[in-house]
C-alpha positions in Angstrom: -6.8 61.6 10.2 -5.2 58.0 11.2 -7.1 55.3 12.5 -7.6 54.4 16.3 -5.2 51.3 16.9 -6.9 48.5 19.3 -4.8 47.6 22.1 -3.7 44.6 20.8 -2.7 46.2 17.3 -0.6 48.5 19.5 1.0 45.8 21.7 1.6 44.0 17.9 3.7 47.1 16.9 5.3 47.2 20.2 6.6 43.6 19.8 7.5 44.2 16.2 9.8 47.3 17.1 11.4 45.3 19.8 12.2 42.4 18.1 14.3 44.5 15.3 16.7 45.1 17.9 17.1 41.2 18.5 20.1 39.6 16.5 18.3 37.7 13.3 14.8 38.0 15.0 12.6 39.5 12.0 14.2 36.9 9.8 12.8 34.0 11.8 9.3 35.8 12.2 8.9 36.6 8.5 10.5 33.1 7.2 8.3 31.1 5.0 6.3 28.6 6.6 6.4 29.9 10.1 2.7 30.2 11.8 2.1 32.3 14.6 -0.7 31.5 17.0 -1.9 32.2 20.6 -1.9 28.9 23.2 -4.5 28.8 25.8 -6.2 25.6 27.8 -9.7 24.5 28.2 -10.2 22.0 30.7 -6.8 19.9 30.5 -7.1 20.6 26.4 -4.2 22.5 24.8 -5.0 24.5 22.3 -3.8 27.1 19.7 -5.4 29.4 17.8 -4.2 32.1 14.6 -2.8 35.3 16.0 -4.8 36.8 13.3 -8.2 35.2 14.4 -7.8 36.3 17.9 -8.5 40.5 18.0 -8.0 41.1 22.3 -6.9 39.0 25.8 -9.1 40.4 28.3 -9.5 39.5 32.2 -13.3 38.6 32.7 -15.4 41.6 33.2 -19.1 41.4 35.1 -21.4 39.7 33.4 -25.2 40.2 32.8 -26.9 37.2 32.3 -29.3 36.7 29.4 -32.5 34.1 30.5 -33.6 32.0 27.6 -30.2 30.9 26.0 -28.1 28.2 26.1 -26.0 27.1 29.3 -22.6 27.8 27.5 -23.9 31.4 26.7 -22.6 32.8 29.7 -23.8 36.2 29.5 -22.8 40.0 28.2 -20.2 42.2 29.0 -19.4 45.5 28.5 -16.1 45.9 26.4 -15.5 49.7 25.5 -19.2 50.3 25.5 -19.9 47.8 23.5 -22.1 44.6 24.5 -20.4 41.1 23.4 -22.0 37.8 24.3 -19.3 35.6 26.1 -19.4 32.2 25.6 -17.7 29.2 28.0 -16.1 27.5 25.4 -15.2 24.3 27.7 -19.0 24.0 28.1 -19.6 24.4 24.3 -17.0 22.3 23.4 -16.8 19.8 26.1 -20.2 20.0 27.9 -17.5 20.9 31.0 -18.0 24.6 33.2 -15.1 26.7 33.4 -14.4 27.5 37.0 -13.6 30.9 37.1 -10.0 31.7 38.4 -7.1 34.5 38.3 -5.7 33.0 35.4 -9.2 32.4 32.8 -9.4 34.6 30.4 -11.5 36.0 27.4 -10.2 35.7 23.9 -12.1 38.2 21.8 -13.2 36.9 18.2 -14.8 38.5 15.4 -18.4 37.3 14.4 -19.9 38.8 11.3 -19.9 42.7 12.2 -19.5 42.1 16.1 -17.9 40.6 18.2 -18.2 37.5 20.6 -15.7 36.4 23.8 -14.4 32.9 24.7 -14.3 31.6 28.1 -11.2 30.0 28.5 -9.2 28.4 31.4 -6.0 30.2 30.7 -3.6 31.8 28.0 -0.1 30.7 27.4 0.8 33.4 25.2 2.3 33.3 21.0 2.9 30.2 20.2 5.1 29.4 16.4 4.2 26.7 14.6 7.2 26.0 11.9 7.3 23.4 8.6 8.7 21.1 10.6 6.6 20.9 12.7 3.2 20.9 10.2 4.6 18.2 8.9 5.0 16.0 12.2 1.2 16.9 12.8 -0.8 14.1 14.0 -4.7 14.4 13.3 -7.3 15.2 15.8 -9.2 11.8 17.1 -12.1 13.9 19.2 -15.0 13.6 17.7 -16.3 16.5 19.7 -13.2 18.9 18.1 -12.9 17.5 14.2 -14.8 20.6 13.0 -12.8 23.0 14.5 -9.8 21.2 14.5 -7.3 19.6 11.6 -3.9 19.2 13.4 -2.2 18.2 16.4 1.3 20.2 16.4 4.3 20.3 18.9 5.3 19.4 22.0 3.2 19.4 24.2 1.0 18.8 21.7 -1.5 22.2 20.5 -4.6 21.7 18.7 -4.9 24.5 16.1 -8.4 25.5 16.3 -10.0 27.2 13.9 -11.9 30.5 15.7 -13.1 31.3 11.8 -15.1 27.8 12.0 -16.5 28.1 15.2 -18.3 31.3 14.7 -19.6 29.8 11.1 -21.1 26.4 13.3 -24.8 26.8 13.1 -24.7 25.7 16.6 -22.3 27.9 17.9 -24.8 30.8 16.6 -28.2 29.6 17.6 -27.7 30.6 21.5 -31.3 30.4 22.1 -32.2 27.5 24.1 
């Protein structure tokens, strides 16, 4: 009996069985020092994040709000029958809302056993990061983003944030206000 694929794992096979049709494609995705990430915004912030940190893109479902938690805890939703808290990540971040328009999106992230969604302004898509351009990194300056951030990589510049730090932050996992 074969395991249920998620529907990002199947859109991941779809893209891999496409690009093996593409002339010297799986030789520039499987070369050595080549990164792969997913670009999205918060606020005017440009960021990137690990395709393999990110499990599922969703549009934003209804909320329900929980009282007695922190402003950035936006609420729960609903995904598949299963309730995930969804955080505004500008707000945790930045101490900035994120107005709610076509293009915002929730980035799913795994937590421990769970789940949790990030509110974010918008999604750009798969992003590669070569040598190159790891090497021409410049470091992150924000105080606010140092924890979750190292680099700074190309142009315009991404900052590679690190989901797997977030959801470790003591912070980021005491909700309760």
């Amino acid at each position: 009996m074969s395991q249920a694929l998620t529907p990002f794992e199947i859109l991941a096979r779809y893209e891999r069985l496409s690009l093996v049709h593409a002339s010297d494609t799986p030789e520039k995705l499987e070369a050595p020092g080549l990164w792969r990430g997913i670009g999205y915004r918060v606020g005017s912030r440009l960021f990137v994040s690990g395709i393999d940190e990110i499990s599922e893109l969703l549009a934003v479902p209804v909320l329900t709000p929980v009282p007695g938690t922190q402003s950035w805890l936006l609420g729960v939703a609903n995904v598949r029958g299963n309730l995930v808290p969804v955080i505004d990540l500008g707000r945790f971040l930045f101490g900035e809302r994120t107005l709610h328009s076509e293009r915002s999106r929730l980035l799913v992230v795994r937590q421990g056993t769970g789940s949790v969604a990030l509110l974010v302004d918008e999604v750009f898509g798969q992003r590669t990061v070569d040598a190159e351009q790891r090497v021409a990194a410049e470091r992150e300056d924000d105080p606010r983003l140092t924890r979750f951030v190292d680099d700074r990589v190309g142009e315009p510049r991404l900052a590679v944030f690190s989901m797997g730090r977030l959801v470790r932050a003591p912070d980021f996992r005491q909700a309760a206000a």
